[in-house]
N, CA, C, O and CB atoms as a CASP TS submission, in Angstrom:
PFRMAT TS
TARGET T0000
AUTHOR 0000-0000-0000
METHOD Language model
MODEL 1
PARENT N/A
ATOM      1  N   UNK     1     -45.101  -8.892  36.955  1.00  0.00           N
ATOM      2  CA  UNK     1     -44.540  -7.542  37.110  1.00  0.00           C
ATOM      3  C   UNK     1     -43.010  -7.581  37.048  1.00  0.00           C
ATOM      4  O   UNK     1     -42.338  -6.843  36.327  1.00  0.00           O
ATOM      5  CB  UNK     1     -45.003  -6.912  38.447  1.00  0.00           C
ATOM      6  N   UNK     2     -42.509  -8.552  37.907  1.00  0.00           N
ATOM      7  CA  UNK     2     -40.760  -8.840  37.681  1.00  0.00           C
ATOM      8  C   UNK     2     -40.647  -8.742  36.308  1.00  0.00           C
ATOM      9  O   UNK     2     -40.193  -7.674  35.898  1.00  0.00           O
ATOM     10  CB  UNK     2     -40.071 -10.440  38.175  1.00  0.00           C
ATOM     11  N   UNK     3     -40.994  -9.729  35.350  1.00  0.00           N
ATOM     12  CA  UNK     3     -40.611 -10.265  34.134  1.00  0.00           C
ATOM     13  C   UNK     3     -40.363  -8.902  33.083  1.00  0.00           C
ATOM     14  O   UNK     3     -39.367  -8.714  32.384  1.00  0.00           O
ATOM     15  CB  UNK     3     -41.822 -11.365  33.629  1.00  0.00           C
ATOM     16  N   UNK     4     -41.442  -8.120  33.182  1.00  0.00           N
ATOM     17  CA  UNK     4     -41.896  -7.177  32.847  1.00  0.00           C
ATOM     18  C   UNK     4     -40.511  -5.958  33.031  1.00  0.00           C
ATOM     19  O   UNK     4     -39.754  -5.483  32.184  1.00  0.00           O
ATOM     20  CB  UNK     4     -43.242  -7.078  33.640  1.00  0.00           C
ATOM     21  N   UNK     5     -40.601  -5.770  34.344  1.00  0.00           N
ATOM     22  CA  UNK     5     -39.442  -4.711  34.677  1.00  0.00           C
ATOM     23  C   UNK     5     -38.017  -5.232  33.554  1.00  0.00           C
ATOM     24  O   UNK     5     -37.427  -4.632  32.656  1.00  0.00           O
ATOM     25  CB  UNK     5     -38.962  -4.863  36.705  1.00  0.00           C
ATOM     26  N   UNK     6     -37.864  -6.654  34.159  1.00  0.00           N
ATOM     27  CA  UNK     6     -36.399  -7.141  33.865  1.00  0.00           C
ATOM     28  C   UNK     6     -36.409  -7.141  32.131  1.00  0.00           C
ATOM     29  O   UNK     6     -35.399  -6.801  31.515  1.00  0.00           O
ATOM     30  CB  UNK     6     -36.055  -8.900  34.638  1.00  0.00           C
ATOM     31  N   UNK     7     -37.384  -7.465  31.588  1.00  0.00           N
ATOM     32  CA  UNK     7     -37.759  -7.025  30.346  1.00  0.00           C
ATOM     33  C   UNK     7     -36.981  -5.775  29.708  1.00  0.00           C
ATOM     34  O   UNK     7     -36.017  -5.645  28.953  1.00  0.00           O
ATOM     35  CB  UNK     7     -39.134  -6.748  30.459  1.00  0.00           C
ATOM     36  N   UNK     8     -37.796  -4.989  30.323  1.00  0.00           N
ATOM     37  CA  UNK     8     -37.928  -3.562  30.051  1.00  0.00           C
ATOM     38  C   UNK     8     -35.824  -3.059  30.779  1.00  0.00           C
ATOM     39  O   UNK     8     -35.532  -1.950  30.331  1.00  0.00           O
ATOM     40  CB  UNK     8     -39.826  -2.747  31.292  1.00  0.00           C
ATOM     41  N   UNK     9     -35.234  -3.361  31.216  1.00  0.00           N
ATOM     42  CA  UNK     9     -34.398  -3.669  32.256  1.00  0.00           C
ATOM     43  C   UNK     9     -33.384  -4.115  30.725  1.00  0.00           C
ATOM     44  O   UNK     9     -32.523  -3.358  30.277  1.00  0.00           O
ATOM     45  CB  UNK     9     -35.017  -4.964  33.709  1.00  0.00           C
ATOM     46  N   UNK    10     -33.728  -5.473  30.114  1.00  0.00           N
ATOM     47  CA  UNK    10     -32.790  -5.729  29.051  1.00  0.00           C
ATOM     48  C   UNK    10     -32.688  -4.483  27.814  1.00  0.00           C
ATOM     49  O   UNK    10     -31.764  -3.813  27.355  1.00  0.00           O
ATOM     50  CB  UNK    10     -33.267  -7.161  28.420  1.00  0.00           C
ATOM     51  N   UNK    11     -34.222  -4.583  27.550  1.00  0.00           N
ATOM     52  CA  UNK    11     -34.040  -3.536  26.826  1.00  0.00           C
ATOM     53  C   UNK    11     -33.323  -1.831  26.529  1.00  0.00           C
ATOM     54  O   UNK    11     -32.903  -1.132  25.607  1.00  0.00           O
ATOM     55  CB  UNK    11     -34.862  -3.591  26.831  1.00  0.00           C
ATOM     56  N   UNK    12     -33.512  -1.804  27.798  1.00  0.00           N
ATOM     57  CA  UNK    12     -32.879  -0.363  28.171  1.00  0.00           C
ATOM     58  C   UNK    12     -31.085  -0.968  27.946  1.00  0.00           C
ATOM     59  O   UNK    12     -30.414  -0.636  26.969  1.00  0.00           O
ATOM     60  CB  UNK    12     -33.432   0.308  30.235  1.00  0.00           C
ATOM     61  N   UNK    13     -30.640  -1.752  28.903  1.00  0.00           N
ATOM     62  CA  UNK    13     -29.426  -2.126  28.294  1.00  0.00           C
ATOM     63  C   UNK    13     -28.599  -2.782  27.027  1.00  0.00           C
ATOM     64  O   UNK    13     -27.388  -2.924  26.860  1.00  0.00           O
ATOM     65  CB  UNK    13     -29.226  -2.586  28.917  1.00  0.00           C
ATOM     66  N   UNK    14     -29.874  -3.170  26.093  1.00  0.00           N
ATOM     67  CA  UNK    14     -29.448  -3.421  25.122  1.00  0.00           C
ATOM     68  C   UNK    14     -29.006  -2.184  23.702  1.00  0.00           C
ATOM     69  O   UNK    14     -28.063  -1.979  22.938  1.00  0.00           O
ATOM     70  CB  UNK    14     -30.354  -4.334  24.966  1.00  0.00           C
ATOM     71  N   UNK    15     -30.474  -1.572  24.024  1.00  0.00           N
ATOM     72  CA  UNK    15     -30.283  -0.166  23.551  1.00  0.00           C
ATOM     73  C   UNK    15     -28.834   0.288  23.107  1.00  0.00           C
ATOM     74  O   UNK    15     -28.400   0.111  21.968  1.00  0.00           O
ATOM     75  CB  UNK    15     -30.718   0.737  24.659  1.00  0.00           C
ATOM     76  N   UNK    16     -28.035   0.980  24.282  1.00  0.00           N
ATOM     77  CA  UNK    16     -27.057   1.762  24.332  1.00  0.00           C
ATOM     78  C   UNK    16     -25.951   0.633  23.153  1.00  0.00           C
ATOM     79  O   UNK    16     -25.240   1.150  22.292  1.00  0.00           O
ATOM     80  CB  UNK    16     -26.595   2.112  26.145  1.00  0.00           C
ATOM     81  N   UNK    17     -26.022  -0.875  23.359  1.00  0.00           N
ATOM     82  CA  UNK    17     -24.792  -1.861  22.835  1.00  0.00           C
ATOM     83  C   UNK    17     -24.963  -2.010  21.729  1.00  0.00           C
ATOM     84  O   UNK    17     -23.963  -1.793  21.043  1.00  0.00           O
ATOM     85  CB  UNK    17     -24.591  -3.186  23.340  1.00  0.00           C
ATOM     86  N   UNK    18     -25.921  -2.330  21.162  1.00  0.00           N
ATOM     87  CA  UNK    18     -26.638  -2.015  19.676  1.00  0.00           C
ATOM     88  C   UNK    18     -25.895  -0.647  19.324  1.00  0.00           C
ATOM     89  O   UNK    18     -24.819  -0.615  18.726  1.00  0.00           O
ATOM     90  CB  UNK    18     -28.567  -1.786  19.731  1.00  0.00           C
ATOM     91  N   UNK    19     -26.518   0.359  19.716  1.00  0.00           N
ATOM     92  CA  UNK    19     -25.947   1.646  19.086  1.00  0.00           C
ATOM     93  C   UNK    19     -24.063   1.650  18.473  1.00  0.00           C
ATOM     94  O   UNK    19     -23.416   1.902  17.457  1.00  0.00           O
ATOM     95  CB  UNK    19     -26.184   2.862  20.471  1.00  0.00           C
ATOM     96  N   UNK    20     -23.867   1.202  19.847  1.00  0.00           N
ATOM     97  CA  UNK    20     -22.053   1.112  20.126  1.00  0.00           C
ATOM     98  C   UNK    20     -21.721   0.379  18.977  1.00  0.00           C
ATOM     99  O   UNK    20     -21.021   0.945  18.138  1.00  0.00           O
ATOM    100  CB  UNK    20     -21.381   0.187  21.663  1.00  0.00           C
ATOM    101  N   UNK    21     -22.156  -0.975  18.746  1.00  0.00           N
ATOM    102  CA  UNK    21     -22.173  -1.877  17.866  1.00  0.00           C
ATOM    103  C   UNK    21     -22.234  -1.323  16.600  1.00  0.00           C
ATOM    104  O   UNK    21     -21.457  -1.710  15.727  1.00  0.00           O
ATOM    105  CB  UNK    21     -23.100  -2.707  18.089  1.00  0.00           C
ATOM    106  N   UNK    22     -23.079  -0.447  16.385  1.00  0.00           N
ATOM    107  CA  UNK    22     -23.409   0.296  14.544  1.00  0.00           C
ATOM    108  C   UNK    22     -22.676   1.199  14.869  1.00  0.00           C
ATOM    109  O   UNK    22     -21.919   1.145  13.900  1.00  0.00           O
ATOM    110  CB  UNK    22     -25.104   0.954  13.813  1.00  0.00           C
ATOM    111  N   UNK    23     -22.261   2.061  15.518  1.00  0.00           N
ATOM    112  CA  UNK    23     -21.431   3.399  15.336  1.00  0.00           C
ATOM    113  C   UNK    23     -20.016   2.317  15.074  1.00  0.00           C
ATOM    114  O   UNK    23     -19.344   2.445  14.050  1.00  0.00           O
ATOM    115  CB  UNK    23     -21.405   4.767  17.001  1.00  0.00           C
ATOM    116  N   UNK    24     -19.661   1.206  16.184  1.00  0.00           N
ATOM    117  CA  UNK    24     -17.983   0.692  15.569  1.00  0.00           C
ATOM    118  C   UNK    24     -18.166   0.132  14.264  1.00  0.00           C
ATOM    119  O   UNK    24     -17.501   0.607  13.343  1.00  0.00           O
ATOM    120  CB  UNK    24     -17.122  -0.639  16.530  1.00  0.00           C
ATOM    121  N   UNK    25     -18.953  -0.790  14.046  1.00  0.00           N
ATOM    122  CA  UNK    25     -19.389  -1.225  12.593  1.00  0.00           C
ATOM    123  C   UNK    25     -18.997   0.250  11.661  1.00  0.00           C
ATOM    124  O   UNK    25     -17.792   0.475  11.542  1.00  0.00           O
ATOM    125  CB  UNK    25     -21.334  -1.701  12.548  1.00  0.00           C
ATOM    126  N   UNK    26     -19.633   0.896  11.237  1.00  0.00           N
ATOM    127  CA  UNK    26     -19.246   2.070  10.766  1.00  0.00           C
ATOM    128  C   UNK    26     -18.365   2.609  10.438  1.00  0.00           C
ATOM    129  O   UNK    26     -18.060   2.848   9.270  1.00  0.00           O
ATOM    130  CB  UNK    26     -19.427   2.614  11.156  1.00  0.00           C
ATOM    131  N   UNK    27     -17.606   2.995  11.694  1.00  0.00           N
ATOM    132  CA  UNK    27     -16.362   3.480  11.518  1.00  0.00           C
ATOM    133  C   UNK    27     -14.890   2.949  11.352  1.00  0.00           C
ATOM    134  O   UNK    27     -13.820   3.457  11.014  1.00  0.00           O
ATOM    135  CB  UNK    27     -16.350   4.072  12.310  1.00  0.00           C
ATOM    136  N   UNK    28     -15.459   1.271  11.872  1.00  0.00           N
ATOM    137  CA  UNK    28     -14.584   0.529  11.000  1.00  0.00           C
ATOM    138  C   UNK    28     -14.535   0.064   9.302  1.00  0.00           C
ATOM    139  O   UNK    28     -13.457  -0.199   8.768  1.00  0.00           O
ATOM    140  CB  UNK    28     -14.612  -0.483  11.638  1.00  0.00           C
ATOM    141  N   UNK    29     -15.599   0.015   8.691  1.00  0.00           N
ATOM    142  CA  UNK    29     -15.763  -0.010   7.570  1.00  0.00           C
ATOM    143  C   UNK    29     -15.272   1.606   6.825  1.00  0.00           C
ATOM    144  O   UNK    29     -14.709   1.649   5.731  1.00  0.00           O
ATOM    145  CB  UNK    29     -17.188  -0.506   7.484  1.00  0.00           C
ATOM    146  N   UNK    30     -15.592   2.804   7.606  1.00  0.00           N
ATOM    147  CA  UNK    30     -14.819   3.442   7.062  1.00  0.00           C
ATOM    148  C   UNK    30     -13.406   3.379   7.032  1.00  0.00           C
ATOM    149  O   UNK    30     -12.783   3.287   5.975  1.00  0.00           O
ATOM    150  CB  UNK    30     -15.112   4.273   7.322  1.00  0.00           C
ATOM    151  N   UNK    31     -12.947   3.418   7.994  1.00  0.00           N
ATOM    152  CA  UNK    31     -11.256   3.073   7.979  1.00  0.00           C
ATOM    153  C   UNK    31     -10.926   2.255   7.208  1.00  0.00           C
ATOM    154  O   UNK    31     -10.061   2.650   6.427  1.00  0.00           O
ATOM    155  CB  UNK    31     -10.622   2.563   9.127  1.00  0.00           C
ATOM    156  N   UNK    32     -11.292   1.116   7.064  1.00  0.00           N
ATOM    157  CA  UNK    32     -11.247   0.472   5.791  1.00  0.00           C
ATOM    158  C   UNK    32     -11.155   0.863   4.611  1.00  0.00           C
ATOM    159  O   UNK    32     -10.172   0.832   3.871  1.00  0.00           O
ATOM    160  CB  UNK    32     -12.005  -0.068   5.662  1.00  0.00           C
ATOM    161  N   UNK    33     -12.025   1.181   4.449  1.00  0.00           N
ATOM    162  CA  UNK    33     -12.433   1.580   3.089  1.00  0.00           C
ATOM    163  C   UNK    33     -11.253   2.624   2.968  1.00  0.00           C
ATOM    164  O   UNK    33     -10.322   2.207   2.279  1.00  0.00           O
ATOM    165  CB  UNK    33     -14.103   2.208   2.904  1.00  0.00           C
ATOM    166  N   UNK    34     -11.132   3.581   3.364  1.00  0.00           N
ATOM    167  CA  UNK    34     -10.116   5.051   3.823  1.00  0.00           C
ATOM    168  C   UNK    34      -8.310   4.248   3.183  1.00  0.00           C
ATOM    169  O   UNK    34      -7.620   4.605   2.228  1.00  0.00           O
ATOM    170  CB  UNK    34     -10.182   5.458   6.453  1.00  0.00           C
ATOM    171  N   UNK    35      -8.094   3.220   4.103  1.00  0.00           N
ATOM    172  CA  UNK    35      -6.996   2.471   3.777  1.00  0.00           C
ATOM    173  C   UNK    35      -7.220   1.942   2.137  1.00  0.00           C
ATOM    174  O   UNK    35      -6.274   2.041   1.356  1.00  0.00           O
ATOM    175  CB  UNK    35      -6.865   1.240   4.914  1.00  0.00           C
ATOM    176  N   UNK    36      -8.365   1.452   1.744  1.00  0.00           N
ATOM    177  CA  UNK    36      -7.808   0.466   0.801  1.00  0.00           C
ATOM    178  C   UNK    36      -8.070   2.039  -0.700  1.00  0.00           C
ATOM    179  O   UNK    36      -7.656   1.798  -1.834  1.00  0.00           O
ATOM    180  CB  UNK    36      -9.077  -1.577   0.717  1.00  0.00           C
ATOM    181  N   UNK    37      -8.692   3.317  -0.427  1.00  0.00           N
ATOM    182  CA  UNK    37      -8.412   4.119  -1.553  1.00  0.00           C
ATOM    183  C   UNK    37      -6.995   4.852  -1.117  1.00  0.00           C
ATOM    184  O   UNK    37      -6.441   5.544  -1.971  1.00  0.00           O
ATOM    185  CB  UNK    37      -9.703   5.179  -1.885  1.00  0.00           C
ATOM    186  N   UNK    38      -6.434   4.726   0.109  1.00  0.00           N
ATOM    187  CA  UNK    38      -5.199   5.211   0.189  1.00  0.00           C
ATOM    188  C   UNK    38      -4.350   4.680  -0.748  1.00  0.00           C
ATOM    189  O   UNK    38      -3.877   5.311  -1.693  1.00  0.00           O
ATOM    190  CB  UNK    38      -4.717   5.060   1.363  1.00  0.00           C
ATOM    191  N   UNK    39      -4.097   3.190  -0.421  1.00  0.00           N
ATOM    192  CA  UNK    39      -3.769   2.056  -1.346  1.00  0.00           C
ATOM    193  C   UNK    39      -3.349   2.218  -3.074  1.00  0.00           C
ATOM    194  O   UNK    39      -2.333   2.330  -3.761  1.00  0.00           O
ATOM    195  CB  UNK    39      -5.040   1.221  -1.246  1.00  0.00           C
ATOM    196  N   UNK    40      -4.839   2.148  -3.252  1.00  0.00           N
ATOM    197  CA  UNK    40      -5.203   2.527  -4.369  1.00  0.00           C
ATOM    198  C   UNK    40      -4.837   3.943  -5.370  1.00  0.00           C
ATOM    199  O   UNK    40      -4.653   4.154  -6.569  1.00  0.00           O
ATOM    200  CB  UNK    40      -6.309   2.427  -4.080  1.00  0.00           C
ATOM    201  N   UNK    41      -4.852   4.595  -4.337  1.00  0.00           N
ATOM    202  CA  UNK    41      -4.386   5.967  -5.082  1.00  0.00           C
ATOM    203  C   UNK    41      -2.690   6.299  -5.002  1.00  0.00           C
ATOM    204  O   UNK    41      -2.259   7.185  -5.741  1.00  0.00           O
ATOM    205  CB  UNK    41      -5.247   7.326  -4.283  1.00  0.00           C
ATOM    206  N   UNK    42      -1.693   5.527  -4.040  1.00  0.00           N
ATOM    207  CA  UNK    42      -0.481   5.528  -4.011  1.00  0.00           C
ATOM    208  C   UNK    42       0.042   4.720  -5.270  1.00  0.00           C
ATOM    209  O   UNK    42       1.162   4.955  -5.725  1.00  0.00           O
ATOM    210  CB  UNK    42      -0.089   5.068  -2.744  1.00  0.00           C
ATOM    211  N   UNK    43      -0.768   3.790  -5.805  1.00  0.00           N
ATOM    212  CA  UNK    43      -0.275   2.836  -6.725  1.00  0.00           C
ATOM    213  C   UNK    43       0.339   4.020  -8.390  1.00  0.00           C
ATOM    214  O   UNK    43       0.826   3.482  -9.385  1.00  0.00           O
ATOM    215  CB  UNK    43      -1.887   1.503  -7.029  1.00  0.00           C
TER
END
């Protein structure tokens, strides 16, 4: 029953960091990307 909870316990906290993780992933690749057609289009 412990194993189980603490289980269920990671999961719930992994959840939310994952998410965090793909939303910064994301929006750093946009910024990126954002910079290098800035770049690109000043040339």
């Amino acid at each position: 029953m412990l194993e189980l909870l603490q289980s269920l316990l990671l999961a719930v906290v992994m959840v939310p960091v994952v998410m965090a993780v793909m939303l910064g992933l994301i929006y750093g690749l946009g910024g990126i990307f954002n910079l290098i057609s800035r770049t690109s289009q000043s040339k």
